[in-house]
C-alpha positions in Angstrom: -80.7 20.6 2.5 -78.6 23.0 5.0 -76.9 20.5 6.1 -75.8 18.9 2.7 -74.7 22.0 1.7 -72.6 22.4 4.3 -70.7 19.2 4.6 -70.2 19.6 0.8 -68.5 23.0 1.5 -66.8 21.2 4.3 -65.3 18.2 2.6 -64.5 20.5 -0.1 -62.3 22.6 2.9 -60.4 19.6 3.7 -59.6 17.7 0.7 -58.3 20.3 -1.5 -55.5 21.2 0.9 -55.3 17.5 1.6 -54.9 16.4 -1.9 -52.1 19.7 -2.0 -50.1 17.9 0.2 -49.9 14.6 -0.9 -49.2 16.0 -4.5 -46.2 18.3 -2.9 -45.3 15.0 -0.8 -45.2 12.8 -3.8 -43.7 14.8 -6.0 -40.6 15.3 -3.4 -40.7 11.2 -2.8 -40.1 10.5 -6.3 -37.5 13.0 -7.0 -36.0 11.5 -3.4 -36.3 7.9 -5.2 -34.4 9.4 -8.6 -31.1 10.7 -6.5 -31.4 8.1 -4.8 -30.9 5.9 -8.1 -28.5 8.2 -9.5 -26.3 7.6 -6.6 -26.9 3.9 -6.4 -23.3 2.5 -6.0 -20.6 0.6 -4.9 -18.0 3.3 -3.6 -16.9 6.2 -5.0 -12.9 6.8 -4.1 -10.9 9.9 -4.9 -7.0 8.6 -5.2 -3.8 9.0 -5.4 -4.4 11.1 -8.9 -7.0 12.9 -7.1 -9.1 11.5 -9.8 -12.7 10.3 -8.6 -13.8 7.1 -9.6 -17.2 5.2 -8.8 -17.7 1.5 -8.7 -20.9 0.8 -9.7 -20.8 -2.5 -7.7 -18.0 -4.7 -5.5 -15.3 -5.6 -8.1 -15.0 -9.0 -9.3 -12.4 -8.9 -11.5 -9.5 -7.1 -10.7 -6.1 -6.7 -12.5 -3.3 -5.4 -10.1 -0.5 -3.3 -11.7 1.8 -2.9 -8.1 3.4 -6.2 -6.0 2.6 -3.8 -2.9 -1.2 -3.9 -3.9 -0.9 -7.8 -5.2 0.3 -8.7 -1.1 -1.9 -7.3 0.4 -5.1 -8.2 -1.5 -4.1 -11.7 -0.3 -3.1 -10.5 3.1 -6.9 -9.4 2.9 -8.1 -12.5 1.7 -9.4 -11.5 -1.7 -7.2 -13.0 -4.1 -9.8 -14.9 -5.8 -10.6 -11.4 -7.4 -7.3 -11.2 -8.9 -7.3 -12.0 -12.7 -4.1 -10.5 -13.6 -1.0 -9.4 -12.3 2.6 -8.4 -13.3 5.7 -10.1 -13.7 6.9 -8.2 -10.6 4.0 -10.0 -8.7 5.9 -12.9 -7.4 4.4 -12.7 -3.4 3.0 -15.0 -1.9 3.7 -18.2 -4.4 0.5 -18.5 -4.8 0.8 -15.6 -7.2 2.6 -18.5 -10.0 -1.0 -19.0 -10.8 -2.5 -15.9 -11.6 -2.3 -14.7 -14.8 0.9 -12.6 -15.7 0.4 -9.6 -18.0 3.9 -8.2 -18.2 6.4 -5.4 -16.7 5.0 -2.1 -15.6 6.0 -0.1 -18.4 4.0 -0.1 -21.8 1.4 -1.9 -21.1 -0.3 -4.2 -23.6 -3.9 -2.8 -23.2 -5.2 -5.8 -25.4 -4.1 -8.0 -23.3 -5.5 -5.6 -20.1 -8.6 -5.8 -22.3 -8.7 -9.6 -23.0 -8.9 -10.3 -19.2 -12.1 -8.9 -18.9 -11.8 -6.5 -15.7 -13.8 -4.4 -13.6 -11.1 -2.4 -12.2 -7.4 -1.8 -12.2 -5.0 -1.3 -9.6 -1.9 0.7 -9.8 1.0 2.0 -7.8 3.0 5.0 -8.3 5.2 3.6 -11.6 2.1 3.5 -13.9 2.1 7.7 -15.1 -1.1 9.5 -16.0 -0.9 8.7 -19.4 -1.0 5.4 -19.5 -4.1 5.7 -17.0 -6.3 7.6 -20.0 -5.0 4.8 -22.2 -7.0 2.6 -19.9 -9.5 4.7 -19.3 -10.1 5.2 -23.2 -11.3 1.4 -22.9 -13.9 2.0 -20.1 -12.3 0.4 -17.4 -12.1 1.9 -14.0 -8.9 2.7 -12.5 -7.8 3.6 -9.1 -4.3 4.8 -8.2 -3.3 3.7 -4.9 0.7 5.8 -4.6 3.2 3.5 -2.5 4.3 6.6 0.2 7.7 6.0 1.5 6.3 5.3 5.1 5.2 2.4 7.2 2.2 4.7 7.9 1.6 4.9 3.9 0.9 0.7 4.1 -1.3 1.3 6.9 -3.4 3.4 4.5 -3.0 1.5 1.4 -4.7 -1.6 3.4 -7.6 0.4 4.5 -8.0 1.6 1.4 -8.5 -1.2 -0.5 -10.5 -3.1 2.6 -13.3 -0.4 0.9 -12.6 -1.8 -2.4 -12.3 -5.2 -1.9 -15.3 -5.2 1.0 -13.4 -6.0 3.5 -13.1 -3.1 6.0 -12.9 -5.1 9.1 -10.4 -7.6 8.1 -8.5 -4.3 6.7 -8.9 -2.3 10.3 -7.6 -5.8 12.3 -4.6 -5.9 9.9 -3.5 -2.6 10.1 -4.2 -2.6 14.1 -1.8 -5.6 14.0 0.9 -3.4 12.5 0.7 -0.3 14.9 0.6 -2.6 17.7 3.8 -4.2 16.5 5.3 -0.9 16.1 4.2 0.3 19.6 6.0 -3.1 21.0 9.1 -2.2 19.1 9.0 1.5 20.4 8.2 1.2 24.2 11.0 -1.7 24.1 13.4 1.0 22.9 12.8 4.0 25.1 15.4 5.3 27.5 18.5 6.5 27.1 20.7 4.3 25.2 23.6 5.1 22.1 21.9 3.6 18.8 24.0 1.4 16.8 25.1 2.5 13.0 23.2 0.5 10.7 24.2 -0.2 6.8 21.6 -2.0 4.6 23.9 -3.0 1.5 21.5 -2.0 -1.7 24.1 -2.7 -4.4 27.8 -3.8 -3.9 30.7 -4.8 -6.0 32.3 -3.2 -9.2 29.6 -1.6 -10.6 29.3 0.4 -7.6 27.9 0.8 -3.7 24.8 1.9 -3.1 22.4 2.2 0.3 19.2 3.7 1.2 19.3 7.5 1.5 17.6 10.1 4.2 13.6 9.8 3.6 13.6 6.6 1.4 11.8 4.0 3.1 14.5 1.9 3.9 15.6 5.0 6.0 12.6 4.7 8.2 12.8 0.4 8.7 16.0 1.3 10.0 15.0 4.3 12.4 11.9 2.3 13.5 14.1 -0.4 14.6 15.7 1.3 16.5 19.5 2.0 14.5 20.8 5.0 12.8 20.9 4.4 9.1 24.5 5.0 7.9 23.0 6.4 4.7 21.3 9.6 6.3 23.5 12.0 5.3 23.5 10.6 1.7 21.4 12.8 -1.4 21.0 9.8 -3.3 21.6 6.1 -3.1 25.3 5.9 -4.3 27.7 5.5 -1.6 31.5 6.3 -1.4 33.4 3.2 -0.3 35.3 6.6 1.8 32.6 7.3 3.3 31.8 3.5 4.2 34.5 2.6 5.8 34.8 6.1 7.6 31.2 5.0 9.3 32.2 1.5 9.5 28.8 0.5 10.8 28.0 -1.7 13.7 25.3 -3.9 11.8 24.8 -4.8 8.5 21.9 -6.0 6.9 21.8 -7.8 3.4 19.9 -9.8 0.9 20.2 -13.0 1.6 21.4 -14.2 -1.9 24.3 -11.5 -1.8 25.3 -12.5 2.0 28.1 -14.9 1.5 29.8 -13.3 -1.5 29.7 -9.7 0.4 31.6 -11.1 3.8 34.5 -13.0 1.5 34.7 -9.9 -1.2 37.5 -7.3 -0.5 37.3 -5.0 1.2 34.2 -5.4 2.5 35.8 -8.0 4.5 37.8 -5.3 6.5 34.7 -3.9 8.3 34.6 -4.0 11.7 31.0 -5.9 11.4 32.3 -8.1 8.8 35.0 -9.2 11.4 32.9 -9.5 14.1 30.2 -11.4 12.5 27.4 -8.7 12.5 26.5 -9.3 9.0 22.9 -10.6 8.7 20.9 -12.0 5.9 17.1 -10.5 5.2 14.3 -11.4 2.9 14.6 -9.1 -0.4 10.8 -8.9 0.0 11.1 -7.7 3.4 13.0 -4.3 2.9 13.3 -3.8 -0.8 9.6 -2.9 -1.7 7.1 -0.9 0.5 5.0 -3.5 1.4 3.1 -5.2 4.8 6.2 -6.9 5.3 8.4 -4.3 6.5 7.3 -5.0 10.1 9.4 -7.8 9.6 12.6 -6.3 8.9 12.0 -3.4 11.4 11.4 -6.7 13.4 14.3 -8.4 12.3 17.0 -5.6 12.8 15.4 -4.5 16.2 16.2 -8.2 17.5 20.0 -7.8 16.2 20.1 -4.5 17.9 19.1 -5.6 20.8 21.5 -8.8 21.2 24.1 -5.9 19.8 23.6 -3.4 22.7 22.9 -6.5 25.5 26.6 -7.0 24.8 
């Protein structure tokens, strides 16, 4: 009877401060399991607007509002996500068969609607406003800012290798383009007198115009290896004075506008002109901030280099 007693007493000892703990420890495992669930999701990105936005899952159907962002979801081999683009959207040519939704200005949120996505894309034109209009419609929105730097692509590509899944394909591409850059860099150390470079924006009788100190264009230049003739300029407009005063060594131009710029007066009196160191480039290349741009900084680094071999 003792010894009943006792082991009753005993058992009694042990299990409430068992049964305690496993109440304590359940309690904590569910509420564990509940954030858990709350914060079940895809990614969540703070961007360009430094608004946060959370993608409940990987994004199937995405509408891209930017050419930069259009390139280089293919570059990332993701363009089977894309289910409308704009008008400006026109690289690679596969782009002819994606659905095209307009300019970038006043967008026609039906039609944004009508498509069905699960996120938008946008680049710095798009304004805030027309973001809540989008927003109003319960479609997520990420603004990824075109930055006026080769380093700004770098980021862009990583940043939508998150989006699209597709962070190691992202990391190899943008590992490709610093490598590039390095290449072009150590092959122009050393003490050497860099060549004047114009890259002819606009031409003609409505005026002359070239890439300013800090635009993009600025850098291509500078990263190649030249010294932009547009440096000391506040804005794009330049004075045909102050063109031929630089008369640059190298010129670079689109090459639809190449062969009416070396015959047009007098553009035809520059010294590069004359001695044939006029060179077509790719539009796409130079004009837009883009993964491209390695190949005009690739392009006018080879011309400088046959320039200052001579």
């Amino acid at each position: 009877m003792i010894n009943t007693i006792f082991n009753f007493k005993l058992r009694r000892k042990i299990t409430f401060p068992l049964l305690l703990f496993f109440l304590i420890f359940s309690l904590a495992n569910c509420h564990t399991k509940e954030k858990e669930k709350k914060e079940n999701y895809f990614l969540k990105h703070v961007d360009s607007y430094q608004r946060e936005t959370i993608l409940k899952s990987e994004p199937q159907r995405i509408i891209s509002l930017s050419p930069a962002i259009t390139e280089i979801i293919f570059l990332l081999d993701s363009e089977e996500k894309l289910v409308g683009i704009t008008d400006f959207c026109n690289y690679p040519p596969e782009t002819k068969f994606i659905k095209k939704i307009g300019g970038l200005l006043n967008l026609n949120i039906e039609t944004l609607v009508a498509l069905q996505p699960d996120l938008i894309l946008i680049g710095s034109i798009i304004g805030k406003e027309e973001i809540e209009k989008i927003e109003k419609m319960n479609i997520p929105v990420i603004a990824i800012r075109e930055e006026n730097r080769v380093n700004g692509v770098i980021n862009s590509i990583q940043i939508l290798g998150k989006i699209l899944n597709k962070d190691s394909l992202a990391l190899a591409t943008a590992q490709n383009i610093e490598q590039q850059l390095t290449k072009i860099n150590f092959a122009d150390e050393g003490e050497k007198t860099k060549p004047k470079v114009y890259y002819v924006v606009g031409f003609g009788d409505g005026g002359d115009y070239s890439a300013p100190k800090n635009s993009h264009i600025d850098e291509i230049i500078t990263l190649a290896g030249g010294i932009n003739i547009g440096k000391e300029l506040v804005n794009w407009n330049i004075s045909r004075e102050y063109l031929f005063q630089e008369n640059p060594d190298l010129i670079f131009i689109r090459k639809e506008d190449h062969a009416s710029f070396i015959k047009t007066f007098p553009y035809s009196q520059l010294i590069a002109v004359k001695k044939n160191h006029v060179y077509p480039i790719e539009s796409g290349w130079i004009d837009i901030v883009s993964p491209r741009n390695i190949e005009a900084i690739t392009l006018i680094h080879s011309h400088i280099e046959k320039f200052e071999s001579k």
